[in-house]
Structures are given as structure tokens and as C-alpha cells.
DOLUMKE-19647 format. One record per residue (C-alpha): y, z, x. Coordinates in pm, 1 decimal, padded with zeros to 6 digits. Last residue first. Layout:
N
          v          w          u
          Y          Z          X
...
# end
This chain:
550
          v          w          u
   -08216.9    00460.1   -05119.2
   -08532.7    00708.6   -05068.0
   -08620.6    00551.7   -04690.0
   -08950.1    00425.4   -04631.9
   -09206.3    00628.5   -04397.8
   -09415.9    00409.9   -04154.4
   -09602.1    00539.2   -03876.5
   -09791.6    00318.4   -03648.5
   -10046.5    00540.3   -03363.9
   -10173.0    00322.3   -03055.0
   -10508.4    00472.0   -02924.7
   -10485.8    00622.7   -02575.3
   -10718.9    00895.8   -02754.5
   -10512.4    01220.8   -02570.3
   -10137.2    01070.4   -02561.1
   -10135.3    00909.2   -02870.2
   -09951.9    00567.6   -02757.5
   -09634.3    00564.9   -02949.8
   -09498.6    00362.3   -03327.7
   -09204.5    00476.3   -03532.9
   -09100.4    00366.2   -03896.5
   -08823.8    00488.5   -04097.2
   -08562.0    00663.2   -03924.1
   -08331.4    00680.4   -04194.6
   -07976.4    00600.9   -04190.8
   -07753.1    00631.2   -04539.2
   -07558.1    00936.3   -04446.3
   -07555.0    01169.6   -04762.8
   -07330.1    01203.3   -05087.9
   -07075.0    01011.1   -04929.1
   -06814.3    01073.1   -04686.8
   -06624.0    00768.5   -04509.4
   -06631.3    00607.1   -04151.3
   -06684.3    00705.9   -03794.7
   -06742.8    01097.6   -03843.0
   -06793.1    01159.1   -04193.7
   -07081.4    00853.4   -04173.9
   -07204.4    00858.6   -04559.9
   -07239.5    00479.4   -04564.3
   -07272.2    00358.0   -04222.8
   -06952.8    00208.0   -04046.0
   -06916.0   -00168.5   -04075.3
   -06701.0   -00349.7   -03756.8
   -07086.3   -00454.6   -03643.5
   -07014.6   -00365.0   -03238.7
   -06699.9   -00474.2   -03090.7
   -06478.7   -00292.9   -03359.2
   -06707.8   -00013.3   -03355.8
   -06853.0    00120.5   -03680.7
   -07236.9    00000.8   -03654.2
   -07244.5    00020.4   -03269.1
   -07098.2    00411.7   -03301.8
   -07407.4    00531.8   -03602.5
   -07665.2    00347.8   -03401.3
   -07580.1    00545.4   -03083.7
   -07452.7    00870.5   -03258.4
   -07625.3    01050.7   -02914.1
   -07831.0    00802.7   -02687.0
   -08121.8    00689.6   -02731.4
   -08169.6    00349.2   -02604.5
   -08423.6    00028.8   -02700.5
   -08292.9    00133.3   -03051.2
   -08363.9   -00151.7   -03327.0
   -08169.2   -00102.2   -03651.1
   -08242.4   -00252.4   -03974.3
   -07972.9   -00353.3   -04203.6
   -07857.0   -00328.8   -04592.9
   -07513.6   -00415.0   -04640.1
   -07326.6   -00254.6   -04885.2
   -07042.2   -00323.6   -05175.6
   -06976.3   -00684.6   -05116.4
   -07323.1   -00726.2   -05123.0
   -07603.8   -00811.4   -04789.9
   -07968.3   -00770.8   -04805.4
   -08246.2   -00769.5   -04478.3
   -07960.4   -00744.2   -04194.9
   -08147.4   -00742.5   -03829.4
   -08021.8   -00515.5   -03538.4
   -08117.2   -00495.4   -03151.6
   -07974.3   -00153.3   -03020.3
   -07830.8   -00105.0   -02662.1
   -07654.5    00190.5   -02539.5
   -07594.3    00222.4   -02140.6
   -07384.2    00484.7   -02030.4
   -07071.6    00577.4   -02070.5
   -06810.6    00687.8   -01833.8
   -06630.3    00372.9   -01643.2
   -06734.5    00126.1   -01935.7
   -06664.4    00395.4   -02237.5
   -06770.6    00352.3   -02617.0
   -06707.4    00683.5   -02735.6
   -06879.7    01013.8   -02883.7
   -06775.1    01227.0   -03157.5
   -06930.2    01592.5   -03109.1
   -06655.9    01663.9   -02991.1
   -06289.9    01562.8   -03003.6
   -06109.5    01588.4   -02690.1
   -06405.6    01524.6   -02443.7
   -06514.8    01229.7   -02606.5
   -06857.6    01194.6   -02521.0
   -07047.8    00887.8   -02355.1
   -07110.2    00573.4   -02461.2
   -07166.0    00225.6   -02311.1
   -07178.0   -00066.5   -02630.9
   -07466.2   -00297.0   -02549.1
   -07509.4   -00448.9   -02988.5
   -07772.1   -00712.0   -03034.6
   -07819.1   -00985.0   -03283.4
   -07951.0   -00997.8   -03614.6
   -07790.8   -01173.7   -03944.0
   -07470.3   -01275.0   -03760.9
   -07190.1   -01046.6   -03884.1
   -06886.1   -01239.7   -04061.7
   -06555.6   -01001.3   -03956.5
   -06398.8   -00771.6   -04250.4
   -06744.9   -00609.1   -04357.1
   -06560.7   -00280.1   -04407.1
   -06622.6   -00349.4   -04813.1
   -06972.2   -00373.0   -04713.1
   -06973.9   -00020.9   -04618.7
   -07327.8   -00042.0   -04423.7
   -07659.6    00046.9   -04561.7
   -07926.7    00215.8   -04280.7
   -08284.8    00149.7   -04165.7
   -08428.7    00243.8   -03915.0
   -08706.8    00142.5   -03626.4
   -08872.3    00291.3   -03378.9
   -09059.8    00191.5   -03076.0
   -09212.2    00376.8   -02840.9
   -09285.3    00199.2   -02453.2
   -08874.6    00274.4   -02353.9
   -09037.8    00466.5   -02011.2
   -08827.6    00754.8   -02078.4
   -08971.9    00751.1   -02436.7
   -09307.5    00729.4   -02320.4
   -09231.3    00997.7   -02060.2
   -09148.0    01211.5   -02316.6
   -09483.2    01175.0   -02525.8
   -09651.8    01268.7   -02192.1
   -09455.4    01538.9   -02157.1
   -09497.5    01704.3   -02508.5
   -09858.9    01631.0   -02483.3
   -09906.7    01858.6   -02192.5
   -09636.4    02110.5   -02291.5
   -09870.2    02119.8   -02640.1
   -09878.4    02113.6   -03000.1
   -09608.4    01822.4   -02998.2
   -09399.6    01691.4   -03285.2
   -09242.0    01373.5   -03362.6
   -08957.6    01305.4   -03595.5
   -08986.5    01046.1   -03866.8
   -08697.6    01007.0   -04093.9
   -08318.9    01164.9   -04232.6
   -08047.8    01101.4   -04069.8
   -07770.0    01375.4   -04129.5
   -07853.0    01669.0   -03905.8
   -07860.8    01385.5   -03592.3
   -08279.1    01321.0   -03496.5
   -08418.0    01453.4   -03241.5
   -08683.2    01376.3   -02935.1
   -08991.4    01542.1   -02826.0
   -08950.0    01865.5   -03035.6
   -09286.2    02100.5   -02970.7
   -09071.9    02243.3   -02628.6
   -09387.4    02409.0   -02475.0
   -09690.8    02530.5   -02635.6
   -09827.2    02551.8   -02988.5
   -09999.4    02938.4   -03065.2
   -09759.1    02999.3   -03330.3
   -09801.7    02682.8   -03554.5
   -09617.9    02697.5   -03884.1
   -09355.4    02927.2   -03760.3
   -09265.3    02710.6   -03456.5
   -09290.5    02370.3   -03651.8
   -09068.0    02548.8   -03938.1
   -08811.3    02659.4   -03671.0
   -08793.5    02351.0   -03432.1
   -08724.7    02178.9   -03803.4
   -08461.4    02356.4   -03844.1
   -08298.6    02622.4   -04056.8
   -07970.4    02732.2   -04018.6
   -07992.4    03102.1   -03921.3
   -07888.0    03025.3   -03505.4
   -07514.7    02855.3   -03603.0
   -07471.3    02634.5   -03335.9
   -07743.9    02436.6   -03322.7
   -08140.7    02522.2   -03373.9
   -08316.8    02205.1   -03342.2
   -08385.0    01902.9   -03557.0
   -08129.8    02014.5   -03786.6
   -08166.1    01974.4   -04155.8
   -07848.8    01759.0   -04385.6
   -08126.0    01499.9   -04399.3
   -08430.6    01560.7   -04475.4
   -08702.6    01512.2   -04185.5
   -09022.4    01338.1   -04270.3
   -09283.4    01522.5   -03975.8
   -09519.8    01349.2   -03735.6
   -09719.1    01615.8   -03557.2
   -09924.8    01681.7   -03276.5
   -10264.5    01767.0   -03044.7
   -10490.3    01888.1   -03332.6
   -10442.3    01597.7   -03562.9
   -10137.9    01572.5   -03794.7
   -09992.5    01219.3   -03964.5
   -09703.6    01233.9   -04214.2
   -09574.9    01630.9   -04275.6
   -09296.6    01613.7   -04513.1
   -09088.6    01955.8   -04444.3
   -09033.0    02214.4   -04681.1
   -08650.2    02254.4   -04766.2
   -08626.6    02633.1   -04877.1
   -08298.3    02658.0   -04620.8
   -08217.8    02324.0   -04613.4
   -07869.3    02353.2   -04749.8
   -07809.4    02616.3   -04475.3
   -07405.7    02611.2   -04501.7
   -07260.8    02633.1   -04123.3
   -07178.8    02262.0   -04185.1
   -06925.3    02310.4   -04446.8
   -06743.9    02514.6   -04236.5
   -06596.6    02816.7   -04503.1
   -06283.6    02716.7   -04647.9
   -05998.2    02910.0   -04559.3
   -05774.2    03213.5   -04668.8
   -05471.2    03174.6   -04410.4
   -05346.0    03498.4   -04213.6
   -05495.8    03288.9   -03907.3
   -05448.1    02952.2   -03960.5
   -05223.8    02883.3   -03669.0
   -05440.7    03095.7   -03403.7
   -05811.9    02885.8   -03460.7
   -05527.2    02592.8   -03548.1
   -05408.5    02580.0   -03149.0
   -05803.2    02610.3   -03017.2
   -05919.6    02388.0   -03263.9
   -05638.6    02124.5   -03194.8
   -05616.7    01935.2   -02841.5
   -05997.8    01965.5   -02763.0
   -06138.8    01944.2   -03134.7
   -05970.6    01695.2   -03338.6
   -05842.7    01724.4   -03685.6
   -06057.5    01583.3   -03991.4
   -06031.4    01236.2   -04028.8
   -05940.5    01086.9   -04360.8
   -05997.3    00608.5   -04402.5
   -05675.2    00410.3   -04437.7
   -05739.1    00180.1   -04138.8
   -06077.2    00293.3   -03980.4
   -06082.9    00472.6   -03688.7
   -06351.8    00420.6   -03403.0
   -06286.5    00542.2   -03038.6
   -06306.7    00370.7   -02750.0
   -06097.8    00040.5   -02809.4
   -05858.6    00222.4   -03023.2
   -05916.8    00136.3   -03411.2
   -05647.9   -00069.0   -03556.3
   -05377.4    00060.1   -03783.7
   -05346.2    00377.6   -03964.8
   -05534.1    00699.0   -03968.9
   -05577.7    00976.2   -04200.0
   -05510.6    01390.3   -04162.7
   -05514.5    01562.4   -04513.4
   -05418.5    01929.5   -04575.2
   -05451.2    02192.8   -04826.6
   -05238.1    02522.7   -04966.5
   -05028.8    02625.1   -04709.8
   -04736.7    02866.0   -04844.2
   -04355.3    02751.3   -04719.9
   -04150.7    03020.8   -04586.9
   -03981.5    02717.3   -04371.7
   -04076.5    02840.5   -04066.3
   -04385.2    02896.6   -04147.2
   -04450.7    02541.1   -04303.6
   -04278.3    02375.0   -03991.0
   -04552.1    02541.6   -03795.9
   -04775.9    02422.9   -04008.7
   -04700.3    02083.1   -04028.5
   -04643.8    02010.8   -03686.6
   -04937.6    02197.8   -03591.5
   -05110.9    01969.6   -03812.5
   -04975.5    01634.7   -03714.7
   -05047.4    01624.0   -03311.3
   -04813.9    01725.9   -03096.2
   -04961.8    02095.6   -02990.5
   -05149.4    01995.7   -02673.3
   -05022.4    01625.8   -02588.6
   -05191.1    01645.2   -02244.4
   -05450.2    01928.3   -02232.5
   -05378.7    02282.9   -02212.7
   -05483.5    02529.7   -01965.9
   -05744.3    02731.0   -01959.0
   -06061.1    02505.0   -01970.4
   -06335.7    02719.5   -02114.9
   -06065.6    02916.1   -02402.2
   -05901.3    03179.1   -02395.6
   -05585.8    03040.3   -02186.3
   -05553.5    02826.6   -02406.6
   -05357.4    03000.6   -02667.9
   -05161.0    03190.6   -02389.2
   -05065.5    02833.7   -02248.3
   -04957.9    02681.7   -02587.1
   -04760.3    02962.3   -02690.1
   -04817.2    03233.4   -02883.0
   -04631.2    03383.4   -03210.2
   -04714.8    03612.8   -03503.1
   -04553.8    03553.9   -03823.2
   -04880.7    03651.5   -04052.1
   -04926.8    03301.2   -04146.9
   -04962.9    03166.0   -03807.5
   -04658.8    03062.8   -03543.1
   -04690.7    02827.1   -03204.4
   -04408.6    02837.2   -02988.6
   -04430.2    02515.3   -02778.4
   -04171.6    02593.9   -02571.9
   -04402.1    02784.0   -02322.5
   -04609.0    02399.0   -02299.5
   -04328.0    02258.3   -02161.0
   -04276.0    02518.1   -01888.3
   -04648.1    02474.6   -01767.5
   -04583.4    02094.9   -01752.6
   -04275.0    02063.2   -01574.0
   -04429.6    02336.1   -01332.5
   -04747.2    02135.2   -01324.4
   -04555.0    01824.9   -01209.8
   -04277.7    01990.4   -00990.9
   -04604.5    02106.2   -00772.6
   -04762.0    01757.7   -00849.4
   -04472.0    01584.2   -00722.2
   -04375.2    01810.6   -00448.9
   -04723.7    01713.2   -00301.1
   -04665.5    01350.2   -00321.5
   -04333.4    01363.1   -00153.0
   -04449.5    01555.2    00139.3
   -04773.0    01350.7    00167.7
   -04543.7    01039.0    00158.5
   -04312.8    01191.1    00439.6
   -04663.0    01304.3    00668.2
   -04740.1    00952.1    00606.6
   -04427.1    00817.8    00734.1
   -04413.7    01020.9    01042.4
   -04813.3    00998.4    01110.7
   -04668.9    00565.3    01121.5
   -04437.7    00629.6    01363.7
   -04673.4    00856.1    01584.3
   -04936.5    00583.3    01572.4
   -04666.2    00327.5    01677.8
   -04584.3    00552.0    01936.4
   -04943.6    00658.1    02130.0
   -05126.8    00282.7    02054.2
   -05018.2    00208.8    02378.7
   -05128.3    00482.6    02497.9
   -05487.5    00473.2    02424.5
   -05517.2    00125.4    02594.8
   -05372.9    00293.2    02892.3
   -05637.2    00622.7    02864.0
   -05887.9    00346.3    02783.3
   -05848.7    00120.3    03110.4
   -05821.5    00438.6    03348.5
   -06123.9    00536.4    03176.9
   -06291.4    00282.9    03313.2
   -06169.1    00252.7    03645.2
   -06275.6    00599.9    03699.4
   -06620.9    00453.6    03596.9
   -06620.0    00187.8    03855.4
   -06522.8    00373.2    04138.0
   -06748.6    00617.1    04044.2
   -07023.9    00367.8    04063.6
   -06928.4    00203.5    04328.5
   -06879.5    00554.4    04532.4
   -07220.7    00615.6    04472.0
   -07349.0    00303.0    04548.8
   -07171.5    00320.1    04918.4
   -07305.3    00624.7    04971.3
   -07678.9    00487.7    04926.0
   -07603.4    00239.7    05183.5
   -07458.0    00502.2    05452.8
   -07784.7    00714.1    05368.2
   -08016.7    00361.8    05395.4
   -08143.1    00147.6    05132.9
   -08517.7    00183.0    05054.3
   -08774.0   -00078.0    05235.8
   -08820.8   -00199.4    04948.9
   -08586.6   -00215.2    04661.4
   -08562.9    00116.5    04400.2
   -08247.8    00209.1    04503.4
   -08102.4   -00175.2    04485.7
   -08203.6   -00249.5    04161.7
   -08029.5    00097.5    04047.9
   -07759.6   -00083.4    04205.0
   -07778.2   -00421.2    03972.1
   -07883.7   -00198.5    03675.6
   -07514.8   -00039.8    03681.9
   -07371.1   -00294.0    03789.1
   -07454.1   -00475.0    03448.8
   -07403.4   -00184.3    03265.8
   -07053.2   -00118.5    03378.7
   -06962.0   -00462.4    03315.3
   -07086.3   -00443.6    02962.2
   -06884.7   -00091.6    02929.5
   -06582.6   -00330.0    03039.9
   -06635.6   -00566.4    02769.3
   -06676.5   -00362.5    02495.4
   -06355.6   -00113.8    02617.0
   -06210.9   -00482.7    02575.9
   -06331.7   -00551.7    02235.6
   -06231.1   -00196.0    02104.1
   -05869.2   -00211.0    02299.7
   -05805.9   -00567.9    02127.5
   -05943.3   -00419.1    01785.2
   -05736.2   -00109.2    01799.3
   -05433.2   -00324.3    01902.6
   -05487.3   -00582.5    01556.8
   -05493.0   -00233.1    01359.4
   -05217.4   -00042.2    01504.6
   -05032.2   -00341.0    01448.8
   -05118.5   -00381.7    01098.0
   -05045.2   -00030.3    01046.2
   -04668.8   -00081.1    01236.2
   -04633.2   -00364.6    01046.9
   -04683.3   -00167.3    00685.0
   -04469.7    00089.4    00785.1
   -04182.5   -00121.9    00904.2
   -04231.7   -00336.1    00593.6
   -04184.8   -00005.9    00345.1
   -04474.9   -00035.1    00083.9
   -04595.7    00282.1    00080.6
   -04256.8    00385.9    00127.0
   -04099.9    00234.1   -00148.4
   -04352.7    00367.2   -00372.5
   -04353.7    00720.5   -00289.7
   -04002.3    00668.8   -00330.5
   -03989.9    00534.0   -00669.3
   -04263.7    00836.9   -00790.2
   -04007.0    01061.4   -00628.6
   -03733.9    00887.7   -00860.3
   -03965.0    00929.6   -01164.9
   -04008.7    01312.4   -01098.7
   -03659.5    01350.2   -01129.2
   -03654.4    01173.6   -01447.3
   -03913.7    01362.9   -01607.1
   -03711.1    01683.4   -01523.8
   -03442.4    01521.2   -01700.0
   -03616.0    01431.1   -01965.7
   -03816.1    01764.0   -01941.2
   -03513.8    02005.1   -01941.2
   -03347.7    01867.3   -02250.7
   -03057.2    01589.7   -02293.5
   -03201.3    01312.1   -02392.3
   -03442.5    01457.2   -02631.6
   -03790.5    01353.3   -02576.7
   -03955.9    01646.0   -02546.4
   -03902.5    01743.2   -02892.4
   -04039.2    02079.4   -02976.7
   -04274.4    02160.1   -03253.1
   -04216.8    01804.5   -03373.3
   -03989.9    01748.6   -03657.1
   -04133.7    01720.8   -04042.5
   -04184.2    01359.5   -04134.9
   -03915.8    01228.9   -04426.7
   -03626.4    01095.1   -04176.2
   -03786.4    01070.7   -03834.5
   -03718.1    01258.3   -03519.7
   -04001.7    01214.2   -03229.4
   -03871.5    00889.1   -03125.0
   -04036.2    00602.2   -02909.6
   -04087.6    00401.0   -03239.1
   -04330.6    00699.9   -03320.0
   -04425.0    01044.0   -03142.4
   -04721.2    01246.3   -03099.6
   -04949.9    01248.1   -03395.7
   -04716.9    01176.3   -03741.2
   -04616.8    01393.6   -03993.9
   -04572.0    01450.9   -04418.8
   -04469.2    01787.3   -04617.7
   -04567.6    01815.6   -04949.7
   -04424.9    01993.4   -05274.2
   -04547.9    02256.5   -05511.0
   -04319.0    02508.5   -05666.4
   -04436.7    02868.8   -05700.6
   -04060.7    03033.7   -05675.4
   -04137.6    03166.3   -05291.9
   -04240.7    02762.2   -05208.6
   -04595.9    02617.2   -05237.3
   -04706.0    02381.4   -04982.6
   -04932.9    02058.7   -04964.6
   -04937.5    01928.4   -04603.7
   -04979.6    01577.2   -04513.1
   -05095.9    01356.8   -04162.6
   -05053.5    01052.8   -04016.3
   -05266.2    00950.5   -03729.8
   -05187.4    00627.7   -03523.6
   -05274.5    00298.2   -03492.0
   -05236.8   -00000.3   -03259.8
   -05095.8   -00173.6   -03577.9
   -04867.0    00092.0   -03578.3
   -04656.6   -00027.5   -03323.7
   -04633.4   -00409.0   -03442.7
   -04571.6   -00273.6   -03840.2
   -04315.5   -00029.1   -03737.2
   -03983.9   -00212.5   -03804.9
   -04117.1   -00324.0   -04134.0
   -04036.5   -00008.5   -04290.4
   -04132.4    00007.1   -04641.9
   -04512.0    00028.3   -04539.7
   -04442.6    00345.6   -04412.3
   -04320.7    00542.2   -04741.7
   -04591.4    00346.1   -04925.8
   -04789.7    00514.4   -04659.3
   -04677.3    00831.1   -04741.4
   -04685.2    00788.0   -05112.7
   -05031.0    00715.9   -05120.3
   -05148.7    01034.7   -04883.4
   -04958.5    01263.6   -05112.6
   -05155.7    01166.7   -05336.0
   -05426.1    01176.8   -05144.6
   -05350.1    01506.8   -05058.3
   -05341.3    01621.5   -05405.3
   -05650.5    01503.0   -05489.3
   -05790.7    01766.4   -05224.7
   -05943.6    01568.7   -04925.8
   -06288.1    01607.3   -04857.6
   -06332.8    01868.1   -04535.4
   -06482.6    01915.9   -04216.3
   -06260.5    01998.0   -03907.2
   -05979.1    02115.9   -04110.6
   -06108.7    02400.7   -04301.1
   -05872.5    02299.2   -04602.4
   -05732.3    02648.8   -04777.9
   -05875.8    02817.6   -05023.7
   -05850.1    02794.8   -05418.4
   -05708.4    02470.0   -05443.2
   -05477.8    02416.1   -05692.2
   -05582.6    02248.7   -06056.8
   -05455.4    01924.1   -06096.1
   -05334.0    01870.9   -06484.4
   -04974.0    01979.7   -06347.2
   -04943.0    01727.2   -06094.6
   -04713.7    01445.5   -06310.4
   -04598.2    01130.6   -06081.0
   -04365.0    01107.4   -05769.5
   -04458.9    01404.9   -05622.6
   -04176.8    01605.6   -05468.9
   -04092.4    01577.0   -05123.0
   -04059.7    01889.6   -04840.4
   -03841.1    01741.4   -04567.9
   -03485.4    01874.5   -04635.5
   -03288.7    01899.9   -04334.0
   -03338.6    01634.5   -04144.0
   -03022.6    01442.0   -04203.2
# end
């Protein structure tokens, strides 16, 4: 029933040349022939009805284009983690192990662990236990208001002797012996009261340590039978590359900053296609990931629209898996700005105001001979002091960056920012054919964000993690195909106006040229166009307008 899953194209692929390399699959533009591919897997899902209320929460589908020992071309098709509640599908490859089969170690494992998670449960909410607390509580109160009381007492006699010591004439020996023995009296009535208030609370205490200490027990084999469950699943998944070597999830990650896998390590659709692939003796040749369905709350995902594979759960698995592979270089690690000079828009002797291009980094990244603008400021003025960058613009906006000569202007610049007194504007053209909700000609957008730790450098909108992103908008032209808008930060944060145009909650319409939240173009259409500050030496406020090329 499974056996054969590499499908033939439907139509004619002779007149599409191969590709030379193979996809680098965390920044690519799909091959032709994974979009056809593409088209004939989701005509493949539309057919079944029986998915449309899963899917519609989305999910990631993926295709591989192979070549067999004979030179014949084919794809293979998968899905992220399972679907319908199974991880065996006619026409998508099989997982790399299925977890879910009724009769393997982690189902029944999983079970196990279930039943503890039912007693944990049952005791935490066992009446005995739960009287016993409340009884312990009500008595603690009782013995605190009456250990209250009798300290009171003790206070009051207290003063009422030391009265008596200091009256005139002075009491006698006999008198004075008589105080003393009050007092003790008094006190070793005292803590006769609390040692008898303690003890009552002695056995239902006791009762109620037993049923923690049974809880603790259970919780603690949980998360020891947890991690083992866990540890063993992630040895099954035996991950091949195109020389035939193997390694399993947990040597994979063990090289890496966190160690050990994260949930879902090794189910998502490229491993599954490329380990089938190997096993198969089927030759990679390109790959395609794109989503369908609704965007998740956090993230954004547009129905239809090619992702490239995540970070967290895949680099690490893929750095191994394409190995023996001839792939495309990064994209990103190209220097396209390397004889770029840079638009200088206002100088005076204490800073800068540059044009930046896009596709040039505002600071060194990653790869330390891509040019930025740090660089050319740094080069162009040697003696300058401190940082020079006061704030930064993403490698694919273009606009108005500021520069400092100086630490001293450099912080005072930065405190303006901190302080939200500089204001900046930009100006960006949405996919109008995303425009599927009617946007109110200006507003405001207070999406939280923080980074998604699975698939940097994407962030997501996050109430518990994020923090506070607010950008006032107004739309100047609107067309089917684009949507002209101006953005109005009163936060900084990283991809802010790039995430509140392509969110769900926020405008629904990703930027033009946004690889990350929407669709690849020939450049991102944002600009930072205008940007206005108090010059930190003359006090005087400084405008500075630069209008974008498109």
C-alpha cells in the first residue's frame, strides 16, 4: 500500500532544464519543478475533504525532486509531523519512524506515563487530602489567633509588674519573688499552650506529608520515564546523508548549544524526504517546503505561499543529511553590496545620516567580509569614537540610518531613542492580493514580539514572551495588486513593521519582497524614508527626508 511513493509528473518536464545544485534550504526560490510538484500535491489534498477542518489550522507540506539509477525524474511529497492523527498516508513518504504505531515502545510507553499523569491527578484532588489541608489550615489560624491572644496577655502583665518594680517605695525581696515566679509562671504557660496547639496539628500534617511525599514520588518517576521515553525515541530516528553514513537524533544534537533535541526533532517534511530518498537510492535534486491553512496565532504563514525549513528542529538534522549533496551556496552570504557606496544625506562634524541600500547590513553579521555600513562609516572616518551605529536597519530595508562621530553623541542619540523623542517614518507596498480583510485607512497595530526560538531570525507575536510593539500606520494608495502605506514606529523592535503588516491580527498583508513572512521579490519594498532627532550638540531639531525608489 505504501510501497511506491515516487509520482510521475502529470504533464511534459523535458523542456525544464535540472538544477545544477541542490536547494540550500533555508533560502531558496523554488525550482519550477517543485512547483509543479507543488500543484499536484495540493490538488492531491484538496481531493480529500476529510482534511479540510484539520488543515485549516495549517500545516507544512513539503516535495522532493529525485532522479533514480536509470536517470528518471519523479517527486516524492510529505507532511510536518503527522496528519488526521496518522503518520501513514497513501502518496506522502512515511515518517522516519512512526511513533504512533499501536503497538511500538512509545505508545505504550506513552500510555504508562498517562496512567501516572491520572494518578497524580487523583491525588491532588483526593477529598481526604484536600480536608485534611483545609483542616490544617482553619487549625493553623485558630492556634495563630490564640498564640495572639495569649502573647497580648503576656504583655499586658508584663508592663503591669514592671509597673510595680519601678513604684515607690520599691517592692520588697518576698514581693519581687513573687513577680518572678508570675512571670515564669506565665511564660511556661505559654508554651504549654503552643506545644498542645502544635500537636494537634502533629497527624493531620503527617497525613497530608504522606500524600505529598506519594505525588512527589509519582511526579519524579514521570519525568525520569519521560526523558528516557524521549532519549530512546530520538535513537530510532536514524538519520542517513548521501554518503550512507548514519546518526541519530541525539548524536546530531549533541554538537550543537542546546544538546539535546527539541520536541518533534526529525518529523518535519525534509528529513522525511531525504531520508526516504537514501533509502530508496533516489538522487536529490531540489526541494520545496509550503504551507497550508491558516497562519498560527504566533507565527505568520500564508496559505499557498514557500518557506524555507526551520532552524531549531532542522539545520542541525539537514547540516548532517545533506552532506555528500552539492548545494547552493546561502544566498545571503553573497556580498551584493560589496562596491555599493553609501548615500551620505546631512554630515556636520559630530554625525552622519547615510541612505542605506538594501540587501547591505547595518552591522557586520554573520559572515565578517560582507560589507556594512559599520564598515564604510569606520573606514571613512578613523578617528570617530564609540559604537558610530545608533540604531539599524534589517539587510533588506533600505533608508536613513544615523551615524555618530562620537561615544558622546552616540549616547545622547540613544537615549533619544530610549526616550521614544525621534520619529521616523517608512514607507512600504503591501501584497494587495493578501488584502483578504478591509483595512481601515490608518489605525494602530500593539502586537508583543519576541523570537522564535525554533526558527531564527523570524520573530513572533507572543503575550507571555514578547514585548511591546506598537506602530501607527496610514495607507496613501490602495490596488488590487499593492497597497501603498506609511508606517509609524513608536517601538523598535526586530521585523516589527515587517510582523504587524503580515499577522493575521495586524494588517493580514505581508510586504512585498518579505522572504520571511510573505513572498520573494526583487527587493523588500520598506524604506525608512524620513527621520527627525534633536542634534545632540546645537539642540536644534534636524528633519531628514529621503523618498523611496518604487
Amino acid at each position: 500500500m505504501y510501497e511506491l511513493m515516487n509520482h510521475f509528473f502529470s504533464q511534459p518536464i523535458s523542456h525544464i532544464p535540472l538544477p545544477e545544485k541542490f536547494t540550500y534550504p533555508f533560502h531558496y526560490t523554488p525550482h519550477p519543478l517543485c512547483i509543479l510538484a507543488a500543484e499536484e500535491v495540493k490538488a492531491h489534498i484538496e481531493t480529500h475533504k476529510e482534511w479540510e477542518e484539520e488543515l485549516s489550522l495549517g500545516k507544512m507540506f513539503g516535495v522532493l525532486i529525485v532522479e533514480d539509477n536509470e536517470g528518471i525524474i519523479s517527486y516524492l511529497a510529505a507532511f510536518s509531523g503527522n496528519l488526521a492523527g496518522k503518520n501513514l498516508h497513501p502518496y506522502f513518504v512515511p515518517p522516519v519512524y512512526d511513533l504512533l504505531q499501536p503497538k511500538g515502545f512509545f505508545k505504550i510507553e506513552e500510555e504508562q506515563i498517562s496512567n501516572m499523569n491520572v494518578q497524580i491527578k487523583e491525588l491532588e484532588s483526593d477529598s481526604t487530602f484536600l480536608n485534611l489541608k483545609q483542616r490544617i489550615k482553619a487549625q493553623t489560624e485558630r492556634a495563630a489567633n490564640a498564640l495572639d491572644s495569649a502573647k497580648a496577655e503576656l504583655k499586658t502583665a508584663k508592663k503591669a509588674r514592671e509597673l510595680k518594680r519601678q513604684s515607690i517605695p520599691p517592692p520588697s525581696e518576698e514581693e519581687q519573688a513573687v513577680l518572678t515566679k508570675e512571670s515564669q509562671f506565665q511564660k511556661a504557660n505559654f508554651k504549654r499552650l503552643e506545644r498542645e496547639l502544635n500537636k494537634l496539628l502533629e497527624e493531620p500534617k503527617a497525613k497530608v506529608v504522606a500524600f505529598e511525599a506519594a505525588i512527589e514520588h509519582l511526579k519524579t518517576q514521570r519525568k525520569e520515564r519521560s526523558a528516557a521515553l524521549q532519549q530512546k525515541l530520538f535513537e530510532q530516528f536514524r538519520m542517513l546523508n548521501a554518503k550512507g553514513e548514519i546518526k541519530d537524533l541525539c548524536a546530531i544534537f549533541k554538537e550543537t548549544v542546546h544538546k539535546v533535541p527539541p520536541g518533534g526533532a526529525g518529523e518535519c517534511a525534509l528529513p522525511k524526504l531525504l531520508q526516504y530518498a537514501y533509502l530508496h537510492h533516489l538522487k536529490p535534486l531540489a526541494m520545496a517546503e509550503l504551507w497550508w491553512g491558516n497562519s498560527p496565532k504566533t507565527e505568520v504563514r500564508n496559505h499557498g505561499y514557500y518557506y524555507p525549513s526551520c532552524k531549531g528542529k532542522c539545520e542541525p538534522i539537514l547540516k548532517h543529511m545533506l552532506q555528500g549533496l552539492d548545494v547552493d551556496e546561502n544566498p545571503l552570504a553573497a556580498d551584493i553590496c560589496s562596491h555599493t557606496e553609501l548615500e551620505i544625506i546631512f554630515e556636520d562634524e559630530w554625525l552622519v545620516v547615510v541612505n542605506k541600500p538594501s540587501g547591505m547590513l547595518s552591522v557586520p553579521g554573520k559572515v565578517e567580509t560582507a560589507n556594512s555600513v559599520y564598515q564604510h562609516m569606520r573606514k571613512k572616518y578613523p578617528l570617530a569614537t564609540g559604537p558610530m551605529i545608533v540604531h539599524r536597519l534589517d539587510m533588506a530595508t533600505s533608508g536613513l540610518l544615523l551615524i555618530a562621530k562620537s561615544k558622546e553623541v552616540h549616547q545622547h542619540l540613544q537615549t533619544q531613542f530610549k526616550n521614544r523623542t525621534i520619529k521616523k517614518r517608512y514607507v512600504a507596498l503591501l501584497d494587495g492580493r493578501k488584502s483578504e480583510k478591509l483595512i481601515k485607512k490608518n489605525g494602530r497595530i500593539e502586537l508583543p514580539l519576541c523570537p522564535n526560538p525554533l526558527d531564527r531570525p523570524r520573530q513572533m507575536v507572543s503575550e507571555v514572551y514578547g514585548k511591546s510593539a506598537i506602530t501607527d500606520y496610514r495607507i496613501v494608495e490602495s490596488s488590487e495588486k499593492y497597497i501603498r502605506i506609511l508606517f509609524y514606529p513608536l517601538t523598535g523592535r526586530t521585523h516589527q513593521l515587517r510582523v504587524h503588516a503580515a499577522h493575521p491580527e495586524g494588517l493580514g498583508c505581508p510586504i512585498i519582497g518579505d522572504e520571511l513572512y510573505g513572498k520573494k521579490a526583487d527587493r523588500l519594498y520598506l524604506h525608512a524614508e524620513y527621520i527627525e532627532f534633536c542634534h545632540p550638540i546645537s539642540q536644534k531639531k534636524i528633519c531628514m527626508e529621503k523618498e523611496a525608489e518604487f
